[in-house]
TIZA-505818 format. One record per residue (C-alpha): x, y, z; residue number from 1; residue in one letter. Coordinates in steps of 0.02 Angstrom, whole numbers, plus 50000, padded with zeros to 5 digits. Example, Ala and Ser with C-alpha at 12.3 -4.5 7.8 and 13.67 -1.06 7.14 Angstrom:
# TIZA-505818
NODE/u/v/w/k/r
NODE/50615/49775/50390/1/A;
NODE/50684/49947/50357/2/S;
# end
This chain:
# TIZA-505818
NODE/u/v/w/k/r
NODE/49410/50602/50744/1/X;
NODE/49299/50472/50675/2/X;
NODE/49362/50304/50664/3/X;
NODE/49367/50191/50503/4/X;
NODE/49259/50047/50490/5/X;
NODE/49369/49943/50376/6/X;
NODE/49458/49936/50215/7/X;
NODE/49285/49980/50116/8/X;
NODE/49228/50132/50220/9/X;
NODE/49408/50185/50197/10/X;
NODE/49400/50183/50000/11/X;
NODE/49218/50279/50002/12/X;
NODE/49287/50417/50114/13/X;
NODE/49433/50447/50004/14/X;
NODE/49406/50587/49839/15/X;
NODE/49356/50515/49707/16/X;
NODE/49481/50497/49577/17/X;
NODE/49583/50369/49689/18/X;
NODE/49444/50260/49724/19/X;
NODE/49472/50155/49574/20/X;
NODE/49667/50143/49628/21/X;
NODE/49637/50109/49807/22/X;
NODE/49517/49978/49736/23/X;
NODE/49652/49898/49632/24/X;
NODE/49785/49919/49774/25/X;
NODE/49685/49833/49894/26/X;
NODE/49672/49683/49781/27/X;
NODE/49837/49665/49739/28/X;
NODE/49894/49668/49869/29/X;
NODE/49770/49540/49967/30/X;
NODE/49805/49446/49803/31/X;
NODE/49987/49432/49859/32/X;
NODE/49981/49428/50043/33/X;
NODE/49827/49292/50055/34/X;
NODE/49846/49235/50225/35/X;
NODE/49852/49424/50288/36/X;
NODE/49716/49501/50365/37/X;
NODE/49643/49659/50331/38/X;
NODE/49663/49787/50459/39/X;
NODE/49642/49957/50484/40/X;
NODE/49790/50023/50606/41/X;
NODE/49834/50203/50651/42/X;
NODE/49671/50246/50533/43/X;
NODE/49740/50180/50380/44/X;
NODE/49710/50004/50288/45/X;
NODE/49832/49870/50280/46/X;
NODE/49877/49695/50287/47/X;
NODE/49935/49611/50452/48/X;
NODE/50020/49423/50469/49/X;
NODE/49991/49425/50664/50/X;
NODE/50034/49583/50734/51/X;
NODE/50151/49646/50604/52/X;
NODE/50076/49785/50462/53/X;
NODE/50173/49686/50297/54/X;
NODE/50076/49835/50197/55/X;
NODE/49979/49976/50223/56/X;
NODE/49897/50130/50102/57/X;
NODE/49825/50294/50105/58/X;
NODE/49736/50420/50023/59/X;
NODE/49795/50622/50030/60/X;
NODE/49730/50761/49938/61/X;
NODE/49829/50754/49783/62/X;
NODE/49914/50566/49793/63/X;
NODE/49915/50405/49881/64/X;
NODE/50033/50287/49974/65/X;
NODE/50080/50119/49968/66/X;
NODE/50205/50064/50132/67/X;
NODE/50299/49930/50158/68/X;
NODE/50442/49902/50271/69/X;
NODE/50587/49986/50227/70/X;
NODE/50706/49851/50184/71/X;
NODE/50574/49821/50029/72/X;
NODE/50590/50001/49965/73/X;
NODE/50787/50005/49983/74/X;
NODE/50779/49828/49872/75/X;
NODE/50683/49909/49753/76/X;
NODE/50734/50070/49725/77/X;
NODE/50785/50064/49550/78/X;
NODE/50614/49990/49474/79/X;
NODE/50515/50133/49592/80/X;
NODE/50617/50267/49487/81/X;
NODE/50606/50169/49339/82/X;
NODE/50411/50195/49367/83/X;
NODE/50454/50381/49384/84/X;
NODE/50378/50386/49578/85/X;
NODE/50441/50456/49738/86/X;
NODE/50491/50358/49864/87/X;
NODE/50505/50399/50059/88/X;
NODE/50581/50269/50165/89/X;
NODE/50420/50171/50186/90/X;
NODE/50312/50226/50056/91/X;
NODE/50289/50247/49863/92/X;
NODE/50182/50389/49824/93/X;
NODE/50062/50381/49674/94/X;
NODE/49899/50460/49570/95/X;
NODE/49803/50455/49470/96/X;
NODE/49902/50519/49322/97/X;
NODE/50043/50399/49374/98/X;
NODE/49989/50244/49455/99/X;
NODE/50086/50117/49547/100/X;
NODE/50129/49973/49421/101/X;
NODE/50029/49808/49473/102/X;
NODE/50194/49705/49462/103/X;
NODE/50291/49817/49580/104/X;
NODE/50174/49825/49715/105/X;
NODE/50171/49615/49708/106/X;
NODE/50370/49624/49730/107/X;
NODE/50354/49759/49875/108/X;
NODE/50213/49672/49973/109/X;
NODE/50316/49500/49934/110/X;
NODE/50473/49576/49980/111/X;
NODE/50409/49656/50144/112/X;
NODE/50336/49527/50201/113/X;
NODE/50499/49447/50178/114/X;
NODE/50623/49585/50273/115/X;
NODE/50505/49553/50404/116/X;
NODE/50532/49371/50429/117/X;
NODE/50362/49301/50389/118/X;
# end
């Protein structure tokens, strides 16, 4: 298994069409979690605030992830159907076709962060 660099040589190894989202993703959500740190943990990328993953993504065949602790999904349910995406409970799944609206990953990474006390 090779092992991931970092958040960049995680984005270049994905396919192609969800470069451009994992792009986005990553700045959001660095843009709302700014004293985070980039990590890469279990071999995907996320955002750590000490040794707790507030949010993570990844990059599958046909979609991509965004997760978040669970309290966060459960709290936002009803705007992730709104957006007409699936949600698991950790993750929103997303494309290209239907991407992740930039104000609901701010309110999951803000509302993660907050289930999980930090």
């Amino acid at each position: 298994m090779t092992t991931i660099a970092g958040h960049d040589a995680y984005i270049a190894a994905a396919p192609e069409a969800f470069r451009p989202l994992l792009t986005r993703l990553r700045a959001q959500l660095a843009a709302a979690l700014p004293d985070a740190e980039a990590v890469i943990r279990y071999d995907m990328p996320g955002f750590a605030i000490g040794k707790a993953i507030v949010a993570g993504y990844a990059a599958f065949s046909k979609q991509c992830g965004l997760y978040v602790d669970p309290a966060a999904i459960a709290a936002h349910a009803d705007e992730i159907a709104a957006a007409g995406l699936k949600a698991t409970k950790t993750g929103v799944t997303f494309s290209d076709r239907k991407p992740i609206p930039d104000e609901l990953v701010r309110r999951l990474a803000l509302a993660s962060r907050e289930s999980l006390g930090l």
